[in-house]
N, C-alpha and C positions, 0 to 999 in steps of 0.2 A: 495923405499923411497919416500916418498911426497912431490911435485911440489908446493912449495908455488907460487900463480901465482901472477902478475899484480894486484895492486890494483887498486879498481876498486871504483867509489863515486855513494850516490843518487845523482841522476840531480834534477828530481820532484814527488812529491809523493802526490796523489789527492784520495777521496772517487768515488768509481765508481758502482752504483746499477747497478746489472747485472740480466738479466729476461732470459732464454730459450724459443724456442718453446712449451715447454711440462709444459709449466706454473710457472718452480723452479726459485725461484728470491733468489738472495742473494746478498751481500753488500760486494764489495772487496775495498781493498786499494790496486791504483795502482803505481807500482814505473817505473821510467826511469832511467837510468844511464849513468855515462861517465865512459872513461877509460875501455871498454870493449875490450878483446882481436881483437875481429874480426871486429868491429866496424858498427856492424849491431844495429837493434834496438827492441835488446829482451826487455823484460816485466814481474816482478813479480807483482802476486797479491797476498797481505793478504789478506789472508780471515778465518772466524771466527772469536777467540781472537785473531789475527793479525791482522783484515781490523782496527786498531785503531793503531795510531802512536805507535813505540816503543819506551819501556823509556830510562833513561841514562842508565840503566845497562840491557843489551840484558836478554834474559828472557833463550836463547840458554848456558848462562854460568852455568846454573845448569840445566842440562836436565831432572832430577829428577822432577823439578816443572814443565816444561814446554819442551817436546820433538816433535817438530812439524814435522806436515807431510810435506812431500815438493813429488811435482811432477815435474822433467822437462817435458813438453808435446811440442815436434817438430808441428813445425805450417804446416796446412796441408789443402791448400783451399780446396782442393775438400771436404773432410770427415766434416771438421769441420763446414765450412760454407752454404755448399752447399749439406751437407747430402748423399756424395755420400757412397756409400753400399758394395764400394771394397776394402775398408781399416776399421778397427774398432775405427778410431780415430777419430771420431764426439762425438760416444758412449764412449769412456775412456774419454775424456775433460768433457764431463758432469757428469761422474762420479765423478771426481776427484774435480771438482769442489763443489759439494755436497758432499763427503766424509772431506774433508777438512774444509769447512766451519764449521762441524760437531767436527770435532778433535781440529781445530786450525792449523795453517800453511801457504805454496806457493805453489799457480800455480806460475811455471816459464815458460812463454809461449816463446819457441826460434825459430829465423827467419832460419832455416833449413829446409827448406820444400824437399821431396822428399828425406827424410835420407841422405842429404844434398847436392843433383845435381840439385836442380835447378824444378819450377813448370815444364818449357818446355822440358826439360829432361823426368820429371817424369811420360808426358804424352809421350813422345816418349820409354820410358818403360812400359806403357800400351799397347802399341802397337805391342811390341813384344810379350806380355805376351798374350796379344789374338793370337799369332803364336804359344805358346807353353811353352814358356821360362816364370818358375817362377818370381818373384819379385828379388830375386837377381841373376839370369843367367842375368835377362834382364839390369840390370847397369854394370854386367861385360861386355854384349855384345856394350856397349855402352863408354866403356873405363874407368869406374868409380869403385871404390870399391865399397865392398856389405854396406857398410855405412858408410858414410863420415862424421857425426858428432861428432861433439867435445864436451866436456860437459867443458870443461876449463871454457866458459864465465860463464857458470851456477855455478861455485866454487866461480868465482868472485862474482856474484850477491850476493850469500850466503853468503860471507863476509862482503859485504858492508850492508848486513842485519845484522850485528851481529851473523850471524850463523854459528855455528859450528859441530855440531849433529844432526843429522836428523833419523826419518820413514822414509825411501824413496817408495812409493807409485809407485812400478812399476815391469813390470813381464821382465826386459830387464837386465842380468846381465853388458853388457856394460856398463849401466848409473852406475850402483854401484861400478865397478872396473873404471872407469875412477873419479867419484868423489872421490873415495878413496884417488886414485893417485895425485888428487889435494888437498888432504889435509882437505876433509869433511868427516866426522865419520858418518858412518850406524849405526846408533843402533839398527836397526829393517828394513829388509825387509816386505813391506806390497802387496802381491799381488792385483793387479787389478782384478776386474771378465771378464769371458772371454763372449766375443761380437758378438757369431757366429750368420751367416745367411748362409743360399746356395749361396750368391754371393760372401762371402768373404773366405769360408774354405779354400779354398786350399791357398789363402793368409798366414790365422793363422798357419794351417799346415806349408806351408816352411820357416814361423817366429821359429818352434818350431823345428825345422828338421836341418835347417840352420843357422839360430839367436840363437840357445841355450834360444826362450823367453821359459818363466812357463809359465803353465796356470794353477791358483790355485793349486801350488807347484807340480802341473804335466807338461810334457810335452803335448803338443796339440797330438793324434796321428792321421793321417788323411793323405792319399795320395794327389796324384796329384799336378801339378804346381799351384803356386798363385803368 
């Protein structure tokens, strides 16, 4: 049965041009909020026919007209900002961020980094993972579950957007059974494309082996620890 959680309000909501590396610029609206479960300080952005204020009557109460994409995307310094090649999450944000713009929808961008242990964890899980131990042997060997994130805040933010229904833009069955549970409608899973290099396979591989993610409504098959 569905977790109505915590409501949750806009704080502030501003226009934010947004430029990549790779030259793709696009126009989000960014929100802030209070009342977040965890009281960290996630971040949706509209973008598309989103990055424009919504009106009195959310556009989510007939999804018929209007059925947005929504990404939650866990914040992940090394990939995202820093381009590192051992994880595919620099590649998915900029995806998703051009996919979206495209559609209409949220980046929900949430302060979880390290599938929620922490940057200095997550480099102390690198560290084992050059020993041997996959991505999730290596948080188990460190006392942590294989992933500690919660998508509860991300139901609130949805709410406080007036959303109810969503595309959910993502190859992680957790994010869609835990949104569920909070009381947001999947109307459509939408798979991400998959972001292989030689540095990260064996990553994607024990995402796919381990995590249950798709990749393009397959599994990844691919040995070895990641």
């Amino acid at each position: 049965m569905p977790t109505d959680p915590p409501r949750a309000t806009i704080r502030t909501q501003v226009p934010l041009p947004l430029r990549f590396p790779d030259g793709y610029a696009t126009t989000a609206r960014v929100y802030s909020f209070d009342g977040l479960l965890d009281g960290r300080e996630h971040l949706a952005f509209g973008l598309g026919s989103h990055a424009v204020p919504p009106g009195p009557h959310p556009l989510s109460h007939d999804p018929s007209v209007d059925l947005p994409l929504v990404r939650p995307h866990s914040e992940c310094l090394t990939g995202d900002v820093f381009g590192s090649e051992r994880c595919d999450c620099g590649p998915q944000l900029r995806e998703a961020v051009e996919r979206i713009s495209a559609a209409g929808g949220y980046l929900l961008y949430l302060r979880q980094e390290g599938r929620g242990i922490g940057l200095y964890r997550k480099l102390d899980a690198y560290a084992l993972q050059l020993q041997g131990l996959d991505t999730y042997e290596a948080n188990f060997a460190l006392g942590h579950a294989a992933d500690e994130r919660d998508y509860g805040v991300a139901a609130q933010m949805l709410q406080a957007l007036g959303i109810h229904t969503v595309a959910l833009l993502s190859n992680n069955p957790d994010k869609a059974r835990q949104l569920a549970e909070f009381g947001v409608e999947i109307a459509q899973l939408v798979p991400t494309r998959v972001h292989l290099s030689a540095a990260n396979a064996r990553y994607l591989a024990a995402k796919a082996r381990r995590g249950m993610h798709m990749f393009n409504g397959l599994p990844l098959s691919s040995g070895g620890a990641g």
